[in-house]
N, C-alpha and C positions, 0 to 999 in steps of 0.2 A: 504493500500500500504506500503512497505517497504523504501519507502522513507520520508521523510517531505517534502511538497512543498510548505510549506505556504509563502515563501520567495520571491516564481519563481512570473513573471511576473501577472499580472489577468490573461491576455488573454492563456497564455502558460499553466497556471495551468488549467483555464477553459476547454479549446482545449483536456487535458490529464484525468481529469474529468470526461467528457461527454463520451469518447470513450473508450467500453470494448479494444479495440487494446491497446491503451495506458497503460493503465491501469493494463493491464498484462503485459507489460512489465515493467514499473518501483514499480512491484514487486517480480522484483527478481534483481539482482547481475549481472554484467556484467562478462562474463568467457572470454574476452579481452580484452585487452588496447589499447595496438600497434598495429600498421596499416601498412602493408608489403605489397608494391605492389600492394596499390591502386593510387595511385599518379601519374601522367602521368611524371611530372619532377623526381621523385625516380626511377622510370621506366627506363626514360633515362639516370641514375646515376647508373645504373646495368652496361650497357653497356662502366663503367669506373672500373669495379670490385667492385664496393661501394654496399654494400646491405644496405636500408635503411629502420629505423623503429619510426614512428610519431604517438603521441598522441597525437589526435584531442579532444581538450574541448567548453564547448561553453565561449564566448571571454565577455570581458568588464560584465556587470553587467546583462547578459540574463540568468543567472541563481541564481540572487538575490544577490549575491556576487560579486564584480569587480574583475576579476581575472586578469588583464591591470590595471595594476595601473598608467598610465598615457592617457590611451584613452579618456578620456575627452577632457584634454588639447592640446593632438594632433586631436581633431575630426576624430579618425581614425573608431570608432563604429558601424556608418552606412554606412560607404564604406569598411567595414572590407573584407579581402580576402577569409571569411571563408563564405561569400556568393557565394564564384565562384566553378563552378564546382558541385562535390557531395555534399559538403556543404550545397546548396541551396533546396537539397532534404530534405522533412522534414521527411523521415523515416533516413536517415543520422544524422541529426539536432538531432531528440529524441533522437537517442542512443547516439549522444557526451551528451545531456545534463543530460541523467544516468550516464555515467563516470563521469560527473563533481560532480553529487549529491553524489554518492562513493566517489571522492575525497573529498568532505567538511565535510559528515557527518559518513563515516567508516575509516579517513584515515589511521590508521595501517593496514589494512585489506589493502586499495590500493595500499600502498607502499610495503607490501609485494608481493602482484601480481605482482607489476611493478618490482620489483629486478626479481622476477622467471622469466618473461619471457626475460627480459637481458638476464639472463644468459644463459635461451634456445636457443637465436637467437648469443650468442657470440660461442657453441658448431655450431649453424648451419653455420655460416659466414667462422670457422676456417674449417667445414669440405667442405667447396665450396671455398675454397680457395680466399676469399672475405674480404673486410675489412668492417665492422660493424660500422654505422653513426648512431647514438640517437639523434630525435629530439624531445623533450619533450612539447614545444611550438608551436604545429601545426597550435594551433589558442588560444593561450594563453598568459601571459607573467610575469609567476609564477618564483619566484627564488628560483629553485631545487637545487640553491648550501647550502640555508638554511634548506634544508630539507637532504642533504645531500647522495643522490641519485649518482652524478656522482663522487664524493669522495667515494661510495662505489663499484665502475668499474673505477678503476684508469687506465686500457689500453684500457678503452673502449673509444672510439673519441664521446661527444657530440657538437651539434650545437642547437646554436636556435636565431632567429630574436628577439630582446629586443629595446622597447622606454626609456628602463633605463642605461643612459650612465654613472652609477658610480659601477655597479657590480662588486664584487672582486667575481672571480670565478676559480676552480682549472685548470692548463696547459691541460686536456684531455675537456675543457668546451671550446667551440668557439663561440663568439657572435660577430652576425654583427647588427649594430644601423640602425632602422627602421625611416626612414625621414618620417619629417612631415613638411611641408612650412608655417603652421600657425607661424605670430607672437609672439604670446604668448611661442611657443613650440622655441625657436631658440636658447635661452639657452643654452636648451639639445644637441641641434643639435652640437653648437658651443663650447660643450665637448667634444661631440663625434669624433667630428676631431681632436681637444689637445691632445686629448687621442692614436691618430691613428691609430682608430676603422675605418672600412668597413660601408659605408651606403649603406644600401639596398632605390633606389625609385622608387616609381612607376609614370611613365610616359602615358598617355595617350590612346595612340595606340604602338602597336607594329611595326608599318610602323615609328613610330616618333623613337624609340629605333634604328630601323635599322637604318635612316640617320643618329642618332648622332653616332650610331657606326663606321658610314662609314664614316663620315668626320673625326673620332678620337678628336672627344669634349670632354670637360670634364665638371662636376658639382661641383660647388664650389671649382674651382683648382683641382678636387682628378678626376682622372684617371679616365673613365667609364668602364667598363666590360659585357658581355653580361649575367643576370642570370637567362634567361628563359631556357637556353639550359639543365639545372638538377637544383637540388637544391644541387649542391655539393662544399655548400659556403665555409666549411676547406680549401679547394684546391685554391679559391681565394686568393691573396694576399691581408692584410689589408694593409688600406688604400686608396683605391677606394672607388668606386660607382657603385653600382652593381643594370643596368637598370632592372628595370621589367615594363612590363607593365598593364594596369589596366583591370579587368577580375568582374563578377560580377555585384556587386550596383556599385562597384569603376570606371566602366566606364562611371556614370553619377556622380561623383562627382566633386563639385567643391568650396568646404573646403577650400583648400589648400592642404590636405593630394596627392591628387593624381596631379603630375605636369603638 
């Protein structure tokens, strides 16, 4: 195979092992990244002129590597949002964990794909008359500003959900701070407000999001927002609280991570 897996989980390597499917695919190269217009919330962010494009990796250490550097501390790993949805598909699943294995183990080769198709998608945005959102974090929570990815599209607008409230990142990079209610994690949390950064939480049901929306409550003093409606968190103003609610494993969690 073209990859090394000796890193990945037993069971994942076993699973990919056993199966001539697998097998052939993680020997070869992924000919995409970016993900247009699979998202049901990017979907609804068309219909605000925002064309949106996410690369989905796989999240915290399911690919031998912790790419969430603080998913531990916030128990956010097995309630992670990247089980909701297509996520949960494991012909979905394998191919994010091919891009991740391109990213760790070809990365000039990735990052070169990842600038091309920027820039194909900033020709396609200018000629639809659309404004172009990068989310690079689709189920990650890698700092592209060290790798120097959205420094190289300085009019390009990135976003991305981050548990790291001390990022210095360039004016086209937008981070909203990903809550977690554990204990141990409040720290974070109680920079990310000093800071007057955006919390993204995830709330239970979506019936509970609607009442707090409808009485006009707020979360830790900061404003709430409604952000299942797109994912078109730039347009947010920081410093709220931007409800989501819990989709996936994260509607039986009870960590702390999901409120």
């Amino acid at each position: 195979m073209l990859f090394n897996l000796t890193k990945l989980p037993p069971a994942a390597r076993q699973e990919i092992e056993a199966s001539p499917h697998w097998r052939k695919l993680f020997s070869k190269k992924p000919i995409k990244l970016l993900a247009v217009g699979t998202d049901a919330k990017t979907i609804k962010g068309e219909k605000q002129n925002v064309l949106t494009a996410i690369l989905y990796l796989t999240p915290a250490n399911g690919s031998g590597q912790n790419l969430c550097a603080l998913a531990e501390l916030a128990q956010c790993a097995d309630p992670c949002l990247y089980t909701a949805g297509r996520g949960a598909m494991s012909n979905v699943a394998m191919a994010r964990l091919r891009k991740t294995l391109f990213f760790l183990q070809y990365r000039a080769e990735f990052l070169a794909m990842l600038h091309t198709e920027i820039t194909t998608l900033k020709l396609k945005a200018a000629r639809l008359g659309m404004v172009l959102r990068i989310r690079l974090n689709g189920t990650s929570d890698i700092r592209w500003e060290l790798l120097g990815v959205p420094q190289a599209h300085p009019v390009t607008s990135f976003y991305d959900y981050t548990k790291i409230a001390n990022r210095r990142v360039p004016e086209n990079y937008d981070l909203t701070f990903s809550y977690s209610g554990l204990p141990e994690f409040q720290p974070h949390v109680t920079r990310a407000i000093a800071a007057g950064m955006r919390l993204a939480v995830v709330f239970r049901t979506r019936a509970r999001v609607e009442t707090l929306l409808a009485n006009g409550e707020s979360f830790l003093g900061l404003s709430l927002v409604d952000g299942d409606d797109s994912d078109n968190r730039p347009s947010d103003p920081q410093g709220v609280a931007v409800a989501l609610y819990a989709k996936g494993k994260a509607r039986y969690d009870h960590s702390g991570f999901v409120v």
